[in-house]
N, C-alpha and C positions, 0 to 999 in steps of 0.2 A: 499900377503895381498889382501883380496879380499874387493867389497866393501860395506859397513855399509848399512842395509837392511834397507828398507825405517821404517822412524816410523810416523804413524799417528795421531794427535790430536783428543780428543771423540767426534763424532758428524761429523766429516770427513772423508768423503769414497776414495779409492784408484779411484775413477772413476770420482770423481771434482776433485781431485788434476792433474790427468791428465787433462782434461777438463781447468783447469786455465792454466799449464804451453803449452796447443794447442792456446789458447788464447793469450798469452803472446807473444808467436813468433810471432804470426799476429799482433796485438798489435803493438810491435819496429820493427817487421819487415816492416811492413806498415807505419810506422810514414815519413820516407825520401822523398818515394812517395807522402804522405796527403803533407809535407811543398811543395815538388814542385809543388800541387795543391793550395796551399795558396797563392804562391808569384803571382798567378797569377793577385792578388787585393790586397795583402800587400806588406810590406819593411820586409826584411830580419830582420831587428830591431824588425818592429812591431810583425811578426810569432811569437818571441822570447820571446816576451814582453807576447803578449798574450797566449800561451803556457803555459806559467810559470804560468801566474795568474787566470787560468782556472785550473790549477792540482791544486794551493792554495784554489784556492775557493772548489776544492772535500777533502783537507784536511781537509777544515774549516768544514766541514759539519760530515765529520768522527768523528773529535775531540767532533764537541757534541754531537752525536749521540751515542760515546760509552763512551764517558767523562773521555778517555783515562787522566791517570794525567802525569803529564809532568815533564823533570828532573828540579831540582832548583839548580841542582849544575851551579854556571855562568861558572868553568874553564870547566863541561861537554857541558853547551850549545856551551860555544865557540869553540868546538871542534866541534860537531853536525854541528854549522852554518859554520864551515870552510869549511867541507865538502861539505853542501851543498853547498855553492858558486862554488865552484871548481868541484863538479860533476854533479852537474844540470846548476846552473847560465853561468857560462864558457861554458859547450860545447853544448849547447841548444842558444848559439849568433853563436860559430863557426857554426853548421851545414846549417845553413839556410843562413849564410853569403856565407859558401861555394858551396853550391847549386846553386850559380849565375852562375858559372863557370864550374860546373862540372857536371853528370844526378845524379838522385837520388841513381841507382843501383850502379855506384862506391861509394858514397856516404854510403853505405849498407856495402860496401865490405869493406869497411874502420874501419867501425866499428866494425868488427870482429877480428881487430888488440887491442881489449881491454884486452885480456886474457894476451896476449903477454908485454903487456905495464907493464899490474898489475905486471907480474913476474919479471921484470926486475927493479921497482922501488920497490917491495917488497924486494928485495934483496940490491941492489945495492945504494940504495936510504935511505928509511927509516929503513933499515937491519931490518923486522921481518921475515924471513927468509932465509933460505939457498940454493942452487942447487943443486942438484944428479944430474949424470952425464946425466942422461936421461934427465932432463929438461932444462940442458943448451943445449941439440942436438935440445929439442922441440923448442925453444927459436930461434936458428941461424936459422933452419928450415924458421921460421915464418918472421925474419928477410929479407932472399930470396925472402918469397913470395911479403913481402914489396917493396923490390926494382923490383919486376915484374912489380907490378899491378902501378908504379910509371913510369917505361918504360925510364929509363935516354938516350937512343938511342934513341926515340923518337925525345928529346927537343933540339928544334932549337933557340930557346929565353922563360927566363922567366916570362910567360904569367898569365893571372887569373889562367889559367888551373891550374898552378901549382903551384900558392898560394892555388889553391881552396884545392886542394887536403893535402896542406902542414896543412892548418887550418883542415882537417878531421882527419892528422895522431895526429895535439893539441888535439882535442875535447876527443881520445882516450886515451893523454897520461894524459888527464884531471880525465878521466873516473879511470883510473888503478891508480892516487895518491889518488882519493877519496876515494876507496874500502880500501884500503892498510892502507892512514891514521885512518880508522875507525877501523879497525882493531888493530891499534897500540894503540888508546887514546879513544877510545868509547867503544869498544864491551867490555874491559874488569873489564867497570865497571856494568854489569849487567842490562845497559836501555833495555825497550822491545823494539824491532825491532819497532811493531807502533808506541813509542813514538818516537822514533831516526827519524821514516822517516815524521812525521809530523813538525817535527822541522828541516828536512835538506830541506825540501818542504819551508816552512816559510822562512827560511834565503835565499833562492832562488827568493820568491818573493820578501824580504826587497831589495835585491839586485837589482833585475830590477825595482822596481818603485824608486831607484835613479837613475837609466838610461834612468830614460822615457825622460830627455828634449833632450837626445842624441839621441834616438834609434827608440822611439812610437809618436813622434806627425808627422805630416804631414798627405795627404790627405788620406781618407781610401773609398773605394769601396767593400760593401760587400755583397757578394750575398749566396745563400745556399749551394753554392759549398764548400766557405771558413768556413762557421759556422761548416760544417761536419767534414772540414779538421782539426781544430781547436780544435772541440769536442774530436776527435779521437785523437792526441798528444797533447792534454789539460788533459780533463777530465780522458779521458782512459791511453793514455801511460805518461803520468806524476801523476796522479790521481791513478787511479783504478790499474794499472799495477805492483807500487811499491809495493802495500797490497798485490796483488796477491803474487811476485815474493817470499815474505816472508813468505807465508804459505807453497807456492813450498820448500824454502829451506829449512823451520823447517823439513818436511817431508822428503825430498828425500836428504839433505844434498848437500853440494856442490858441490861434483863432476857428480852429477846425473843432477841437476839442471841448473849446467852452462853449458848444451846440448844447451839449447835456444841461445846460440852463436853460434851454429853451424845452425841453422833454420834460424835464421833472415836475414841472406846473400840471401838465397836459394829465401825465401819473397818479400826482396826488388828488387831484381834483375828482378825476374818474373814481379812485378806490373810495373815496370820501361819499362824494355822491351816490354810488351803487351800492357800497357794502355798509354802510354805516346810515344811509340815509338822511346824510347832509342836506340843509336845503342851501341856495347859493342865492341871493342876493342880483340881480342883473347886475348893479356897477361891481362886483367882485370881479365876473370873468372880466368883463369890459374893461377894468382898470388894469388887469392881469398883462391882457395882450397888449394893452396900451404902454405898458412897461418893457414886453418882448420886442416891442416896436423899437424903442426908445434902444434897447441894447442892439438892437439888430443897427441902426441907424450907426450908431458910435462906433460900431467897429465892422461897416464895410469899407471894402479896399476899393479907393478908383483905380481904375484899370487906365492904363496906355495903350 
């Protein structure tokens, strides 16, 4: 089986849609490094807080701008909004929580355990799928690389380290129920992708502004370093990133598309290590790739 040849929408060239999903990696790939440049003048709460409500205010502005109409089914919203709590609200607290304890670049690597997460609760979980042999090898694969980049010889006591990390493999296993549930009780009633992601945006923000007496008040110091940061996994990778990531996948389909899981590690690792002066660990990368391995393995096509 080979795979499904890209298809275009009128008025879209093969040459932007490339151009968004180069963007895209930079985008999430960068996002771990901008929050460890945010905590520098925020709370891990506040990053969270205002993150969220900085990609709502780019939804709000999309929705009238294109006066996108929106589903009225309440048992589809409530679907929509579950997801969004559970795939944005949840792991956009854990990352920034966990970044107290741990650099951004493992923080990166972690996230590339999303592919791995999606398959194992796609299956096992809310059964809309099954395993070929090949993807239960991708799977334990990815698994290995998990307990690399975790390093159980390492630990002497458990410390932030290892909550920090424990909250990155949450954020992932956050990541891989929202895809999966959307899949099970959303996609297959026909909402456009914009309207779904404008409403999993929205329930994302309902969410944190009843977290704000827990999470966003206390004192705030901010200077242009944090508004950039801000901007960047605000506007962009909460905002502008999801519209992108939807045109990437109308086009190129999902197996083309979910490449950008393999870019974003390569991203954050770099910005982490150069500009912050991360130090990395050998079993980190090594558990890292051992993980891209594992995803790579699960979702190649044999060919005829």
């Amino acid at each position: 089986m080979t795979t499904p040849a890209a298809t275009y929408k009128p008025g879209q060239s093969p040459v932007i849609v490339t151009a968004k999903f180069i963007f895209l990696a930079l985008l999430w790939g960068s996002s771990f490094y901008f929050i460890k440049i945010a905590m520098n003048t925020l709370s891990w709460g506040q990053i969270a807080w205002s993150r969220v409500l900085a990609g709502g205010l780019f939804m709000l502005v999309v929705l009238i701008v294109s006066r996108q109409k929106l589903p009225r089914d309440p048992n589809l919203l409530g679907h929509i909004a579950v997801a969004g709590v559970i795939g944005i609200g949840i792991p956009f607290l854990l990352f920034p929580w966990a970044e107290q304890y741990i650099t951004s670049a493992v923080a990166t690597i972690y996230n590339g355990l999303t592919p791995i997460m999606t398959a194992i609760i796609a299956v096992y979980v809310l059964r809309v799928e099954n395993f070929n042999r090949r993807q239960i090898v991708g799977v334990l694969v990815g698994l290995v690389g998990l307990l690399v980049v975790i390093a159980p010889w390492t630990l002497t006591e458990i410390g932030g380290s290892f909550w920090g990390q424990m909250a990155c493999i949450g954020a992932a296993v956050m990541y891989g129920l929202s895809g999966t549930y959307l899949k099970k009780f959303v996609f297959p009633s026909g909402v456009s992708v914009r309207a779904m992601t404008i409403v999993e945006v929205g329930a994302a923000v309902v969410f944190m502004l009843l977290l704000t007496p827990f999470i966003a008040l206390g004192p705030v110091t901010i200077d242009w370093t944090t508004i950039v940061a801000i901007a960047v996994i605000g506007l962009g990778g909460t905002g502008l990133a999801y519209l992108w990531f939807n045109d990437v996948l109308e086009s190129w389909g999902p197996t083309r598309s979910s490449a950008v899981t393999y870019v974003m590690p390569i991203v954050g690792v770099l910005l982490g290590v150069l500009f912050l002066g991360e130090n990395l660990h050998w079993y980190e990368p090594v558990g890292g790739a051992i993980v891209i391995a594992g995803v790579l393995i699960m979702r190649r096509q044999s060919k005829k």
